[in-house]
C-alpha positions in Angstrom: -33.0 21.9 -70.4 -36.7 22.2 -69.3 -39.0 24.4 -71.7 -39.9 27.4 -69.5 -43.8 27.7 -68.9 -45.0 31.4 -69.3 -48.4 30.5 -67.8 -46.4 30.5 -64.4 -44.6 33.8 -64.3 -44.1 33.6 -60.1 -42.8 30.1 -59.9 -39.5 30.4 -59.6 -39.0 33.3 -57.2 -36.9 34.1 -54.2 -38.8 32.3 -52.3 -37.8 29.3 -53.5 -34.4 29.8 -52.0 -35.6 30.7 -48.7 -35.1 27.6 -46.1 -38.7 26.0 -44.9 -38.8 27.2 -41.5 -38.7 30.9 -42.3 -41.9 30.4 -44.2 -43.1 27.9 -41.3 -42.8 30.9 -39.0 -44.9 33.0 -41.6 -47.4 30.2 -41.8 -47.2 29.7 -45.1 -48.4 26.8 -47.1 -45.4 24.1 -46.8 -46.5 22.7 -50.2 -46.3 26.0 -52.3 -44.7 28.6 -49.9 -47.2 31.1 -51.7 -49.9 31.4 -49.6 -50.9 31.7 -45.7 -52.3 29.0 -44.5 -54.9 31.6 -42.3 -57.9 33.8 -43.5 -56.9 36.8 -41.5 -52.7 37.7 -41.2 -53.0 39.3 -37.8 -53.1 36.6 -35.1 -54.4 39.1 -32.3 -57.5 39.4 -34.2 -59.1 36.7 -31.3 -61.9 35.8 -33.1 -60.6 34.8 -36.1 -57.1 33.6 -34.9 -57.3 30.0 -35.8 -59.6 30.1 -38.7 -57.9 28.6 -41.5 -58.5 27.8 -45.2 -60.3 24.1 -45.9 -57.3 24.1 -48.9 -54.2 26.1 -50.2 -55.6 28.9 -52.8 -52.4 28.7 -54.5 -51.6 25.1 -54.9 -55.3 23.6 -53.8 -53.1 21.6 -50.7 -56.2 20.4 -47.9 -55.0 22.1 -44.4 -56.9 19.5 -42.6 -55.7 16.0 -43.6 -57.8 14.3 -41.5 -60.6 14.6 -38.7 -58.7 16.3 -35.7 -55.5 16.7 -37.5 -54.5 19.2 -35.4 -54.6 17.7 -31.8 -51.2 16.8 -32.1 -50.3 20.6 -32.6 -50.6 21.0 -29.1 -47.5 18.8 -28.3 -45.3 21.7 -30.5 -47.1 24.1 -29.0 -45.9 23.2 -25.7 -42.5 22.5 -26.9 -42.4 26.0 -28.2 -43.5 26.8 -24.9 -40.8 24.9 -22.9 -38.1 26.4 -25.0 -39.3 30.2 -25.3 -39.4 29.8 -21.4 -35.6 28.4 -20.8 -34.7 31.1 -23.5 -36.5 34.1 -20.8 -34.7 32.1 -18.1 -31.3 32.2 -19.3 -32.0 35.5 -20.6 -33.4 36.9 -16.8 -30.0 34.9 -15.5 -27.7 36.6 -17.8 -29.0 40.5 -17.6 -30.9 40.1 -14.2 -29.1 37.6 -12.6 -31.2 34.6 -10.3 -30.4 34.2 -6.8 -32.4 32.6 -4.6 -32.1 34.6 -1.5 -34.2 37.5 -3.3 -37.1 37.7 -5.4 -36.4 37.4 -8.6 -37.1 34.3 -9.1 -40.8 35.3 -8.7 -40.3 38.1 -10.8 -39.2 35.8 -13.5 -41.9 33.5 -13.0 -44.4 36.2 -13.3 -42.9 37.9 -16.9 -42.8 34.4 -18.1 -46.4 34.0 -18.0 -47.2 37.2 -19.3 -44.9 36.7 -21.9 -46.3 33.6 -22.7 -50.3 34.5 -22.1 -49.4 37.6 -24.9 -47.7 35.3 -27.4 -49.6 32.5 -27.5 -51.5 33.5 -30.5 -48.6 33.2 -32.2 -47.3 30.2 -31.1 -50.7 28.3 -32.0 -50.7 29.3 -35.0 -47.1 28.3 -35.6 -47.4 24.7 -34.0 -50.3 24.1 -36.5 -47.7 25.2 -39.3 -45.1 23.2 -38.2 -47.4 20.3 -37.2 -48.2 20.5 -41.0 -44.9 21.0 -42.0 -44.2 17.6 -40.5 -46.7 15.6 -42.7 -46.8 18.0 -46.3 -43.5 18.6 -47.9 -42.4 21.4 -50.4 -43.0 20.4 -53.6 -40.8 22.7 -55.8 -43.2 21.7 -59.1 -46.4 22.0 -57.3 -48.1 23.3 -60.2 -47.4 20.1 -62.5 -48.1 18.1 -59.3 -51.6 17.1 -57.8 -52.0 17.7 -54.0 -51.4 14.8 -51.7 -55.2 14.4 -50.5 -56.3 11.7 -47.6 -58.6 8.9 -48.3 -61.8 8.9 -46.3 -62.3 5.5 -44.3 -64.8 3.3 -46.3 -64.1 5.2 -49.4 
């Protein structure tokens, strides 16, 4: 049996039972699962939506790995995108019905963007959790561990 360290008196918590992509959606550090990985929790705040911490607070993880880490957020992004729209679709088909001898198809179209226009402060910053998610894994003894950090090229 492992002695217990009573420096860390939250490191074994609930959250540690609570699967990844709950705390993905919460954009949480995918290292620690402590901390969010964003300076300001509300997303609709415009100008501050996307600013995020240079490193974890909790576990000292870097959020940017690399130089334009993030570009390749966009491709989640857009998969989220795809797939909140087929879910509004087959949604509209179930309650609304599509036919297309009528306009609802249109009508469809035009919630959808909406829709998607009012969440997608939301869904960027949870493709750059996920995008993260992808390359930084939990690390249930992250205090006894160092951060994975990236070497700089001609280092």
């Amino acid at each position: 049996m492992e002695p217990v360290n009573t420096d860390q008196t939250a490191i074994d918590t609930d959250r540690d039972k609570v699967p990844g992509f709950l705390n993905v959606f919460a954009s949480k550090c995918p290292r620690c699962r402590r901390s969010s990985m964003f300076e300001v929790e509300n997303p609709y705040k415009l100008k501050t939506t996307m600013r995020m911490y240079k490193e974890c607070p909790v576990c000292k993880q870097p959020f940017e790995l690399e130089t334009g880490f993030y570009f390749g957020s966009g491709y989640v992004s857009y998969g989220l995108a795809v797939a909140l729209s087929v879910a509004t679709l087959v949604l509209w088909w179930v309650f609304i019905g599509l036919s297309i001898y009528d306009d609802r198809w249109i009508y469809w179209l035009i919630f959808n963007a909406i829709f998607l226009v009012a969440i997608q402060p939301v869904l960027m910053r949870m493709s750059r959790a996920i995008w993260l998610s992808f390359f930084v894994r939990y690390d249930r003894k992250w205090y006894a561990n160092a951060p994975s950090r990236v070497k700089k090229q001609g280092t």
